[in-house]
N, C-alpha and C positions, 0 to 999 in steps of 0.2 A: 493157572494161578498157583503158586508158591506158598507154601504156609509154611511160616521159621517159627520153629520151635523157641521161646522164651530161654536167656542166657542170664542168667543173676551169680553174682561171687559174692562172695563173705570173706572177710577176715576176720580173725581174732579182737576182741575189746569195742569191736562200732556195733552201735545199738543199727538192728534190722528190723523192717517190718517184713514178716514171712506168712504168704499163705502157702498152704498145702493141701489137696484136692484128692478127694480118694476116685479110684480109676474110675468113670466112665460116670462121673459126678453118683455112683451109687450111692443112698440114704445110710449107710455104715455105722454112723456115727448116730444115726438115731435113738440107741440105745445104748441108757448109761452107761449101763457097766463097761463099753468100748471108751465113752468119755473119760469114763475111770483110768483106761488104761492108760491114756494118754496123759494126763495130769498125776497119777502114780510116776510116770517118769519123769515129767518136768520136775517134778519135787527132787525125783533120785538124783538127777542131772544137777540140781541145782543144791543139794544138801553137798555133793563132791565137788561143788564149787566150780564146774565146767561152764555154767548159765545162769545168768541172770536173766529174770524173768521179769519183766516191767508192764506188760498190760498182754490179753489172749480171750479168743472168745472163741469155743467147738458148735461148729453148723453141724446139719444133719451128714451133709457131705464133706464138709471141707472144715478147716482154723485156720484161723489169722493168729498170730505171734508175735510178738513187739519184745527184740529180746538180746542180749549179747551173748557170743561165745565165747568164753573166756579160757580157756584152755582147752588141748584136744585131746578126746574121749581114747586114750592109747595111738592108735595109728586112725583113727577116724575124728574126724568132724562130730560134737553133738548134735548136730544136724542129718549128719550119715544115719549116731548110732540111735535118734527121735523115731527116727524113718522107719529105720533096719529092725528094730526093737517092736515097736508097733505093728510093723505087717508082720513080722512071727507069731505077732502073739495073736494079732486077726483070724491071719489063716489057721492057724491051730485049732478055733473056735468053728471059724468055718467048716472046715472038713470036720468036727465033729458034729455038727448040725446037717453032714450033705448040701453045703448052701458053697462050698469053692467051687465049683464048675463057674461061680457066675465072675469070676477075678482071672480064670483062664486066656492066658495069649500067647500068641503064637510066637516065640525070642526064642533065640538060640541059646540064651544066659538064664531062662527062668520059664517057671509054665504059668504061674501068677504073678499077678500086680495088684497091691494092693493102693498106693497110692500110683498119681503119674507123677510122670517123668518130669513135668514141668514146672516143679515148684518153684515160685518166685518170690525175692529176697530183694527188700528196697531199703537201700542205708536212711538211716534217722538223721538227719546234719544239724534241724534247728526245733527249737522250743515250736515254733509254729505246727511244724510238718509232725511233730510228735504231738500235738493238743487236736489237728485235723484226723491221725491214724485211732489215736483213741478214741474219740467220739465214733471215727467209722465201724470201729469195731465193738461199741458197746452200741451202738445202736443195728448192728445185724440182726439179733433176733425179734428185733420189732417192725422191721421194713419190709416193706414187698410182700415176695409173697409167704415168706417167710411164718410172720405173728407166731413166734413161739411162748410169748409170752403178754400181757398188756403191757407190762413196764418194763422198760431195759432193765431196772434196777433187780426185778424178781426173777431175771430168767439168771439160774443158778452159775452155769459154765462159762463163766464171764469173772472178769477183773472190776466190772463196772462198780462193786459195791465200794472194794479196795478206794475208790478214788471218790467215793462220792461221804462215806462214811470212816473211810482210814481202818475196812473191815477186812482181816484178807483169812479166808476162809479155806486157803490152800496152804498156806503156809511157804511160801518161796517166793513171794511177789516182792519188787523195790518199785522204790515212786522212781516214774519213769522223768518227774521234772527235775530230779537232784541231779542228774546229768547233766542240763542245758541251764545250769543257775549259772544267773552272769548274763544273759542274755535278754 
């Protein structure tokens, strides 16, 4: 049996639904101040005008993203510099806790991995398939096995309030229906 690695592209200006998966689905993200670090940058990214950011929700392991690129981060992708920016700033914390051995792999280009290889990036076409990504993604931390919270609306790292209250708490959020008005 074959196992094909997941192939997703992005271009500049199309709204994407992006998950991103820390290596070896490790709990990483279970602690704020990692979630911090990642919503510090969406802000950064998005205060330089490279991203718009339209809906997002941090698992323990992994986020989902709903978001456009809108210019590129110097010679990188905001998606590159999401990535590239976050595992520095992971592992840094790691090895000072003694806890990177466990991000260690064996590549000729690197001795950690913070997130994989496989993120995947699915273009937003319609009002539909953007009202289905959001729901999926503000109801993640109440599903399965999940229950991070009783209410989608109270589990903090989420866009869900933005859309339910017009509350955005992060400060870089866009309604992600002003895109598909018309439709």
């Amino acid at each position: 049996m074959v196992i094909q690695k997941r192939k997703s592209y992005t271009s500049l200006n199309n709204v994407y639904f992006l998950t991103a998966t820390i290596h070896k689905w490790r709990p990483l993200l279970d602690e704020n101040d990692n979630k911090g670090v990642i919503v510090d940058y969406l802000k950064k990214l998005s205060e330089e005008k490279l991203i718009s950011v339209y809906g997002f929700v941090l698992m323990p392991n992994h986020f989902h993203l709903i978001w456009s690129q809108d210019k590129m981060n110097g010679k990188e992708t905001p998606q590159g510099s999401l990535l590239k920016y976050t595992a520095h700033t992971f592992l840094k914390q790691l090895k000072l806790e003694n806890r990177s051995f466990l991000y260690e792999v064996i590549a000729g280009n690197k001795k950690h991995e913070i997130w994989q290889r496989d993120s995947l990036s699915i273009e937003i076409y319609s009002r539909k398939v953007a009202k289905q990504k959001l729901a999926y993604i503000h109801s993640n931390p109440v599903s399965g096995k999940w229950q991070l919270a009783k209410d989608y609306l109270d589990y903090h790292f989420s866009s869900a309030r933005f859309y339910e209250y017009a509350q955005d708490d992060f400060g870089f959020l866009h309604n992600l229906f002003t895109v598909f008005d018309g439709e």
